[in-house]
NUGU-661663 format. One record per residue (C-alpha): residue in one letter; x, z, y. Coordinates in nm, 4 decimals, padded with zeros to 6 digits, always signed. Each point is the difference from the previous one (the first is absolute). Example, Ala and Ser with C-alpha at 12.3 -4.5 7.8 and 13.67 -1.06 7.14 Angstrom:
<guvexs>
GUVEX  rest        px        pz        py
GUVEX     A  +01.2300  +00.7800  -00.4500
GUVEX     S  +00.1370  -00.0660  +00.3440
</guvexs>
This chain:
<guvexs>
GUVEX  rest        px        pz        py
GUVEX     X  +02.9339  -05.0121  -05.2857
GUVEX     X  +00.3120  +00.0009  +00.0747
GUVEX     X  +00.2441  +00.2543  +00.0837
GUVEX     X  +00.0180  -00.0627  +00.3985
GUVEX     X  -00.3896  -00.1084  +00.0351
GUVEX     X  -00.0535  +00.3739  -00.1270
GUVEX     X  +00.2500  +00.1404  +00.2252
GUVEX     X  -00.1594  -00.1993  +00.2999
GUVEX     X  -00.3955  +00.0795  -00.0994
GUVEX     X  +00.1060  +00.3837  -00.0389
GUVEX     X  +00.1446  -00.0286  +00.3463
GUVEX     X  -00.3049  -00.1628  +00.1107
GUVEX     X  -00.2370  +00.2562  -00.1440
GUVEX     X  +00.2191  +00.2754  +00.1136
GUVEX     X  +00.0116  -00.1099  +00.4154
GUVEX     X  -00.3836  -00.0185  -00.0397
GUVEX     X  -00.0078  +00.3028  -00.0998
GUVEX     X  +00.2151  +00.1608  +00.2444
GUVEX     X  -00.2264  -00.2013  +00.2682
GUVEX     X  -00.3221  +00.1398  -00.1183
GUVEX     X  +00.1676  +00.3739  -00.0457
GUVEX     X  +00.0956  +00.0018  +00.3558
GUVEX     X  -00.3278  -00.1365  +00.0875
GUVEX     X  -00.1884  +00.2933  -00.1277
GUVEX     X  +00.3135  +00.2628  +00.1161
GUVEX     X  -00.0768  -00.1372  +00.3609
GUVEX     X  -00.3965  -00.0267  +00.0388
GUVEX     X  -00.0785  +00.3727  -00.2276
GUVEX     X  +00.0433  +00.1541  +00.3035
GUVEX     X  -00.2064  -00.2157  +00.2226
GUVEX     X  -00.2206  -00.0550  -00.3047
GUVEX     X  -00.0479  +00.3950  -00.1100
GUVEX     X  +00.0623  +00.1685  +00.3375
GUVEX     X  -00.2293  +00.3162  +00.0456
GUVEX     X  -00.1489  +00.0190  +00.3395
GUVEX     X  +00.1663  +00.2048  +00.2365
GUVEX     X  -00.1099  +00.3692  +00.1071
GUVEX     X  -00.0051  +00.1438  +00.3372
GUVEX     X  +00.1655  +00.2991  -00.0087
GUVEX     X  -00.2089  +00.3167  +00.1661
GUVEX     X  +00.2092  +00.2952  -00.0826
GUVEX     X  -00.0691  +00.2702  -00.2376
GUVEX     X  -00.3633  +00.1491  -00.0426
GUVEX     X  -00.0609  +00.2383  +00.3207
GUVEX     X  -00.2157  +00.3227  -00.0259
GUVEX     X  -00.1456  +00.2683  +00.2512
GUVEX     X  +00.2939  +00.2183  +00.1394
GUVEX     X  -00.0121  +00.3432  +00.1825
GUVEX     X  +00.0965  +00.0263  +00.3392
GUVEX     X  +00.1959  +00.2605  +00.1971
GUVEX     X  -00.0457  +00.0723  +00.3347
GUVEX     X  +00.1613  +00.1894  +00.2693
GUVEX     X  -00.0303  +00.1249  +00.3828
GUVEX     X  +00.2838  +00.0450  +00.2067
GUVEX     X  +00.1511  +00.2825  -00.0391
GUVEX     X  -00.1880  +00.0575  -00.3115
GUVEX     X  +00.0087  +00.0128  -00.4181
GUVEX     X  -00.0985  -00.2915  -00.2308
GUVEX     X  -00.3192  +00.0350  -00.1404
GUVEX     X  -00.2492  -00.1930  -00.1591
GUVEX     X  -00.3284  +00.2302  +00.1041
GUVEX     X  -00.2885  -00.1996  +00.1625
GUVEX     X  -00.3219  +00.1311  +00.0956
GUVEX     X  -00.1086  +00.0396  +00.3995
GUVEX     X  +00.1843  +00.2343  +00.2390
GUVEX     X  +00.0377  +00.0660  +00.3739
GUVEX     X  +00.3541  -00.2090  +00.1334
GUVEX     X  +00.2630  +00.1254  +00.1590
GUVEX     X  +00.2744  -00.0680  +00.1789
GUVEX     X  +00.2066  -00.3107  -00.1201
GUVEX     X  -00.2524  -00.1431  -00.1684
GUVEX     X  +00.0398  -00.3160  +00.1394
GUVEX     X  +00.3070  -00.0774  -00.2046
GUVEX     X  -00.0168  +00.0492  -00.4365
GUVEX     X  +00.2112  -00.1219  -00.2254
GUVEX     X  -00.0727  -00.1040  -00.3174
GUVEX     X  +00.1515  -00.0230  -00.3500
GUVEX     X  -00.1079  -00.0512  -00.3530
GUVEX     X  +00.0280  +00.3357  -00.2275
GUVEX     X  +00.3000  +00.0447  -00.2091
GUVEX     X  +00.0258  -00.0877  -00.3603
GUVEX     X  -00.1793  -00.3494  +00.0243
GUVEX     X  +00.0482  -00.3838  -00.1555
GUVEX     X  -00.0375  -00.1741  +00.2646
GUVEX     X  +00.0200  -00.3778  -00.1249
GUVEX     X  +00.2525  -00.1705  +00.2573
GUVEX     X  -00.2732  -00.2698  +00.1484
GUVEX     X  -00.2672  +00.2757  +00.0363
GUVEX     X  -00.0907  +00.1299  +00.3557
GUVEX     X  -00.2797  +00.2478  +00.1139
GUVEX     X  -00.1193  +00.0109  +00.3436
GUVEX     X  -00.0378  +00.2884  +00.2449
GUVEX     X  -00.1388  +00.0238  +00.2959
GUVEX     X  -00.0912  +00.2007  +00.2947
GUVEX     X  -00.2908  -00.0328  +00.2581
GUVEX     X  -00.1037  +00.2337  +00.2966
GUVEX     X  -00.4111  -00.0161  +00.1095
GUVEX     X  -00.1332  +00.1254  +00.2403
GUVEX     X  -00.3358  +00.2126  -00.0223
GUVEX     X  -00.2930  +00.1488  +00.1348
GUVEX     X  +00.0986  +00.3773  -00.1510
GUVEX     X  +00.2811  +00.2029  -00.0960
GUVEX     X  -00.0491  +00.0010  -00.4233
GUVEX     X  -00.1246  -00.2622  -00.2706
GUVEX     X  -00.3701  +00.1390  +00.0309
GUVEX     X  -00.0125  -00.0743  +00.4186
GUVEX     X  +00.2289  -00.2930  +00.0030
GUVEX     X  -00.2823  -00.2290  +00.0568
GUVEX     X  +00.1042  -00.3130  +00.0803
GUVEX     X  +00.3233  -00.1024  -00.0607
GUVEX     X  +00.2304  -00.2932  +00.1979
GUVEX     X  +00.3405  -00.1071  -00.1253
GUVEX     X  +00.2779  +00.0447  +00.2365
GUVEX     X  +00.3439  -00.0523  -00.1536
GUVEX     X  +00.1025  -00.0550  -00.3779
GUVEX     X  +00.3147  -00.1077  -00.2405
GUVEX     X  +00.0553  -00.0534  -00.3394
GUVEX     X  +00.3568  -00.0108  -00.1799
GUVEX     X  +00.0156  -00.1298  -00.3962
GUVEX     X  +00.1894  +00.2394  -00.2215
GUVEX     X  +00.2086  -00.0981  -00.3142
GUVEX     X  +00.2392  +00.0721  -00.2338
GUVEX     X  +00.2492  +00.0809  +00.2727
GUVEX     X  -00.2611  +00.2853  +00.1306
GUVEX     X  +00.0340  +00.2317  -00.3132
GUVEX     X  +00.0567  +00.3659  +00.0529
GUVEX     X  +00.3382  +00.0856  -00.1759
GUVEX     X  +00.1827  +00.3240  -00.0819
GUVEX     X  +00.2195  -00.0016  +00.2574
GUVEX     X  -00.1562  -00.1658  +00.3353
GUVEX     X  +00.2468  +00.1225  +00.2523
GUVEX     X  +00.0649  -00.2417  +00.2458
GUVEX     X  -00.2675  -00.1821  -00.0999
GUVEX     X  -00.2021  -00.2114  +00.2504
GUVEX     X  -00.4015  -00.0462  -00.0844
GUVEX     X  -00.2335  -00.2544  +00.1511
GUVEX     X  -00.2019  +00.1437  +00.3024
GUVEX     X  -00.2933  -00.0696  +00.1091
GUVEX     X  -00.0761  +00.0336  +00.4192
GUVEX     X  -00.3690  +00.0157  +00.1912
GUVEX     X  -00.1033  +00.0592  +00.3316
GUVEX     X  -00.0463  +00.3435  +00.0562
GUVEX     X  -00.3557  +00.1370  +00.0210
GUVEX     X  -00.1186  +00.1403  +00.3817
GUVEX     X  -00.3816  +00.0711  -00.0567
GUVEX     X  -00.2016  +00.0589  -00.3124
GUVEX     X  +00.1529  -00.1863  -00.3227
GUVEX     X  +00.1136  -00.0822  -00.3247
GUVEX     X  +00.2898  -00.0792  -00.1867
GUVEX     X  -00.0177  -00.1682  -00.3691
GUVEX     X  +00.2693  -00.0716  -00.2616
GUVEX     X  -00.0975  -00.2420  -00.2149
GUVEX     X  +00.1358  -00.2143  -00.3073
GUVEX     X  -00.0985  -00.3283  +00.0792
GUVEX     X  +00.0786  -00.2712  +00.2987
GUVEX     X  -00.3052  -00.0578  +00.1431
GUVEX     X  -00.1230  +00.0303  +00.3570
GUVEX     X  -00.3205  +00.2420  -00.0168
GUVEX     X  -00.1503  -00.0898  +00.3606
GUVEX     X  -00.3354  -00.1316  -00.0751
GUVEX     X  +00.1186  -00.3862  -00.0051
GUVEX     X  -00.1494  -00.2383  -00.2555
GUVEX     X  +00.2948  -00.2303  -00.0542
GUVEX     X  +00.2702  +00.0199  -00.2876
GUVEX     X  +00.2381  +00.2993  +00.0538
GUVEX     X  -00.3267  +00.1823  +00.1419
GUVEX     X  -00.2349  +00.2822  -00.1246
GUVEX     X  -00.2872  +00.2430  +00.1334
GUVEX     X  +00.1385  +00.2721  +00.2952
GUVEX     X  -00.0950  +00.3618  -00.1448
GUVEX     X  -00.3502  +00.0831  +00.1039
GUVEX     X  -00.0899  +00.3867  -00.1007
GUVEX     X  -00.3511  -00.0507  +00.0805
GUVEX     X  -00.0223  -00.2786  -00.1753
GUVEX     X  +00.1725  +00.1331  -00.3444
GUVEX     X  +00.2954  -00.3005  +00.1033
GUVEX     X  +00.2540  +00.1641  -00.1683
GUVEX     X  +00.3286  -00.2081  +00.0519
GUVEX     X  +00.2734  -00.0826  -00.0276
GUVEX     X  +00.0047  -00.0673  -00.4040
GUVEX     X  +00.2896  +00.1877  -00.1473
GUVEX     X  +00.0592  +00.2882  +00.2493
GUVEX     X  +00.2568  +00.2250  -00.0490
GUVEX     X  -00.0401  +00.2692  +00.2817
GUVEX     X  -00.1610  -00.0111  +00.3132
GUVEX     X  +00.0136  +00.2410  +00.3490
GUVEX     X  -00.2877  +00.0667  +00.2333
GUVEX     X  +00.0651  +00.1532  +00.3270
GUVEX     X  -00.0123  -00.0276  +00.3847
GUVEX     X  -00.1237  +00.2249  +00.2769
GUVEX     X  -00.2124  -00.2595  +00.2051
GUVEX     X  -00.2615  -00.2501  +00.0230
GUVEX     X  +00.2035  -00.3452  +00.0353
GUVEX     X  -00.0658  -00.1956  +00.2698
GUVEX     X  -00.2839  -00.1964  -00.0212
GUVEX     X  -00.0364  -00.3982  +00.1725
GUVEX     X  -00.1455  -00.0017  +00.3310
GUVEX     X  -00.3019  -00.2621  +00.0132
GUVEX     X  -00.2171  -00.0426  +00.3204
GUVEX     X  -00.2755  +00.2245  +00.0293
GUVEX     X  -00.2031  -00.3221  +00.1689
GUVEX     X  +00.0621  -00.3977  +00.0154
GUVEX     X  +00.1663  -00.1092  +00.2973
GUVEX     X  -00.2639  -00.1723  +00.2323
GUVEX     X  +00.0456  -00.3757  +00.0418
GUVEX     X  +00.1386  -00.1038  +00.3397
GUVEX     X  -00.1767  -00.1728  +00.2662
GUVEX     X  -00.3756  +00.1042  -00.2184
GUVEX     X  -00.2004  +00.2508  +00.1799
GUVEX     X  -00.1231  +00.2682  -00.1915
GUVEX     X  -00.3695  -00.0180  -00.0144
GUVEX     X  -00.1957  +00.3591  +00.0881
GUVEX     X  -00.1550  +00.0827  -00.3403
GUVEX     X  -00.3594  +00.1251  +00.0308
GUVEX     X  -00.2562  +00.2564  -00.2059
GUVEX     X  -00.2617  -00.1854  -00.2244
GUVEX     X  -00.3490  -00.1053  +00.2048
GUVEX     X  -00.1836  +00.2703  -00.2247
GUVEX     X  +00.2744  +00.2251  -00.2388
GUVEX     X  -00.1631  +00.0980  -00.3133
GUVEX     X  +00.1229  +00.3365  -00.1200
GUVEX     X  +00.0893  +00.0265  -00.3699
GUVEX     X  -00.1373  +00.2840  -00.1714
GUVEX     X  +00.2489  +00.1660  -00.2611
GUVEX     X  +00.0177  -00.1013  -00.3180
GUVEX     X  -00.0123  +00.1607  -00.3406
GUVEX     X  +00.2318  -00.2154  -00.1579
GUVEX     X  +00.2379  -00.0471  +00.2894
GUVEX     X  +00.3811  -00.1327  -00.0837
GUVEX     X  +00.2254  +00.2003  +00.1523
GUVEX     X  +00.3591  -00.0841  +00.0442
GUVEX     X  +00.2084  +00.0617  -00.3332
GUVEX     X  +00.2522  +00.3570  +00.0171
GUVEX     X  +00.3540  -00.1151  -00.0040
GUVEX     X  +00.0865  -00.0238  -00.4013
GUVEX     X  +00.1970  +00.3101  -00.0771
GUVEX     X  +00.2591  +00.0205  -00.3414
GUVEX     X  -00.1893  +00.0625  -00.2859
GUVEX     X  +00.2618  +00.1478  -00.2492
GUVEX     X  +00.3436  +00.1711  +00.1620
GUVEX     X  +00.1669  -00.1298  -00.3546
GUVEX     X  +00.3326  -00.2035  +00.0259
GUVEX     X  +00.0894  -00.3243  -00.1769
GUVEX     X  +00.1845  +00.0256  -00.3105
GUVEX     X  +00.3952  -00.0218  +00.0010
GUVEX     X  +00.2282  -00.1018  -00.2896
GUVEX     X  +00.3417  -00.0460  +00.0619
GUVEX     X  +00.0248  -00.2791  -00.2795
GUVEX     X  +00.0234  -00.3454  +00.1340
GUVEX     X  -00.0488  -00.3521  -00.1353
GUVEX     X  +00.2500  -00.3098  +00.0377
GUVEX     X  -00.0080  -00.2520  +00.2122
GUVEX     X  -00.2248  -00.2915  -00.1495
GUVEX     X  +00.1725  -00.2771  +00.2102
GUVEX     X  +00.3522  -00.0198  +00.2079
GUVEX     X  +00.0550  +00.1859  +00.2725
GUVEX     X  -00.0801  -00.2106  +00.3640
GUVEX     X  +00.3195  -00.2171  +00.0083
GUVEX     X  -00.0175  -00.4125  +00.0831
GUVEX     X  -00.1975  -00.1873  -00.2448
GUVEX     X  +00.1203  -00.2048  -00.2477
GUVEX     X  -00.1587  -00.3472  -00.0606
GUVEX     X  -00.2962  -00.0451  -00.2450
GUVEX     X  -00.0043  -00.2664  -00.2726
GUVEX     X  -00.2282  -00.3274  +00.1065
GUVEX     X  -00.3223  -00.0715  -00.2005
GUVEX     X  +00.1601  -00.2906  -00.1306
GUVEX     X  +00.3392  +00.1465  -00.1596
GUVEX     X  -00.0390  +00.3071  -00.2421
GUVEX     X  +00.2818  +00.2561  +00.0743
GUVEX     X  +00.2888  +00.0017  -00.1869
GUVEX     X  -00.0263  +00.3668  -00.1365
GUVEX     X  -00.2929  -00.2157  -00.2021
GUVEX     X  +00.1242  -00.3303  -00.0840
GUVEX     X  +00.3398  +00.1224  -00.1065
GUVEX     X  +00.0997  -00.3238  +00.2534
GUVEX     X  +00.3257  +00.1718  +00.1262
GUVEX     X  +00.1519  -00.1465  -00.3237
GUVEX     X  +00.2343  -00.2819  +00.1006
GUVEX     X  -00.2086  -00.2931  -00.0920
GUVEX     X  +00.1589  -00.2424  +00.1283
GUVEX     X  +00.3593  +00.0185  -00.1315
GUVEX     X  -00.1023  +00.0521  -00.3472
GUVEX     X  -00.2438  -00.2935  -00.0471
GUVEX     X  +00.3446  -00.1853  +00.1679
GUVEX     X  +00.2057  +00.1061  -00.2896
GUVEX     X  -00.2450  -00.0493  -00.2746
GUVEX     X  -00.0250  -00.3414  +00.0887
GUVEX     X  +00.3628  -00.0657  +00.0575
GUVEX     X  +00.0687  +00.1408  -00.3382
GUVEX     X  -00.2788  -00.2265  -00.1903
GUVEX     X  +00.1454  -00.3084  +00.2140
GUVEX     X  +00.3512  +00.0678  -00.2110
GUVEX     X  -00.1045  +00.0442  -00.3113
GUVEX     X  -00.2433  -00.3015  +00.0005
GUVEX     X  +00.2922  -00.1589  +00.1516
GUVEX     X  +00.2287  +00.0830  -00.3111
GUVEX     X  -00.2235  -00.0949  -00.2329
GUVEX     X  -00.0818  -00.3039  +00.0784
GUVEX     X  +00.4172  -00.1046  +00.0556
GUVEX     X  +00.0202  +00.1750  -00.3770
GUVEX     X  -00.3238  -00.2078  -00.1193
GUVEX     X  +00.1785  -00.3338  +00.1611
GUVEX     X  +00.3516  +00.0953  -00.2374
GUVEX     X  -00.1919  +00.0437  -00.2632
GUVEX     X  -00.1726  -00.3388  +00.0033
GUVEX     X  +00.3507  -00.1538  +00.1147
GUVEX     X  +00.1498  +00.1890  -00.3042
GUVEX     X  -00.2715  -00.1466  -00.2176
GUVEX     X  +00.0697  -00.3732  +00.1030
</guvexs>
């Protein structure tokens, strides 16, 4: 072989090699690519929440006590000395009922009348220096009749509904003792609340006389009986104790209410799983354009070679 066949062959071997090295540079990514994560923030535990009245200290004590004044407006913190993870959020929320009784043991029925929830974070820490500090509040109606108050570390609405957001009212009588995750409640009032007026009879329908009612031909008396049912005794509390408190809340399982973001289709898997954010397209481009060159240069360097030959 002569001295400039070898030259040309090495050149030869040396573009296809260059060809298929830039091949695999370009598709490893494509070829090798990891699917992609979603990214949910760091791991989020149960956090202990400080409350306040106005006019009052911060405190964490639950249990069941008569309200007060300005109890229709608390704000809320989480405790000093916390790791709050910076995507973690913990409800709160505040609903007023009103009851059949002044305390937990004669509430009796309960009915929902005004509620609202803010999410605490990492930007809701106690410090060591807080003055100046603003905290989130949370605002109710302000109770009139018999009532109570719950704080509670969760978002849902506690008014007997079935649907999703929704849970059980609290029911003494009935040991119904919600909301989950109270952290204080207030009993109070010094009257009945005013009850719905319903007609005593049905209206009469217009234009129909009203036909005379008259005594049986021949009334038969009915002797007493033995086993006679009597009306049931209105049910009365059967234990005066409270529901437990804790001021330790969860996180919040799912984003706060905020406008939905779309869902992936049945028919395309979501990125976060396919690792399809990659830019497919441009790479395969490349890789190809690269292989067209070097099969390009070696076939002009196989054509020399033969010419070179001759």
């Amino acid at each position: 072989m002569s001295r400039t066949q070898y030259s040309t062959s090495r050149r030869a071997r040396s573009l296809a090699l260059l060809a298929a090295t830039a091949f695999a540079t370009s598709a490893a990514p494509l070829l090798f690519a990891a699917p992609a994560n979603a990214t949910t923030g760091a791991d989020c535990s149960a956090a202990t929440i400080q409350y306040r009245l106005a006019g009052g200290d911060w405190t964490s004590t639950g249990g069941f006590r008569t309200w007060s004044s300005g109890l229709d407006k608390v704000e809320v913190r989480l405790a000093a000395g916390q790791q709050i993870g910076a995507d973690c959020k913990y409800p709160v929320s505040l609903a007023e009922y009103t009851t059949e009784g002044p305390s937990w043991a004669t509430s009796g029925t309960q009915t929902l009348v005004d509620k609202a929830t803010v999410y605490l974070g990492a930007d809701d820490v106690a410090g060591q220096d807080d003055t100046g500090r603003t905290w989130q509040q949370l605002s109710v109606k302000t109770p009139d009749c018999y009532g109570q108050i719950d704080l509670y570390g969760d978002d849902v609405t506690y008014d007997g509904g079935t649907g999703e957001g929704h849970g059980p009212a609290p029911y003494q009588p009935g040991n119904v003792a919600t909301p989950q995750h109270l952290i204080a409640a207030w009993n109070g009032g010094d009257k009945k609340c005013a009850a719905e007026e319903t007609p005593s009879t049905p209206p009469s329908t217009p234009g129909v006389p009203e036909e005379p009612s008259t005594p049986p031909a021949s009334p038969t008396p009915t002797p007493p009986s033995a086993g006679e049912v009597t009306p049931p005794a209105p049910t009365t509390p059967g234990s005066d104790e409270t529901p437990p408190t804790t001021p330790e809340v969860p996180p919040l399982t799912s984003t706060p209410p905020a406008t939905p973001s779309p869902s992936p289709s049945a028919s395309t898997p979501p990125l976060a799983e396919t690792g399809a954010s990659t830019p497919v397209g441009p790479i395969a481009g490349g890789a190809a354009a690269v292989v067209a060159i070097g099969a390009g240069a070696l076939y002009f360097a196989n054509r020399r070679k033969k010419g070179a030959a001759q």
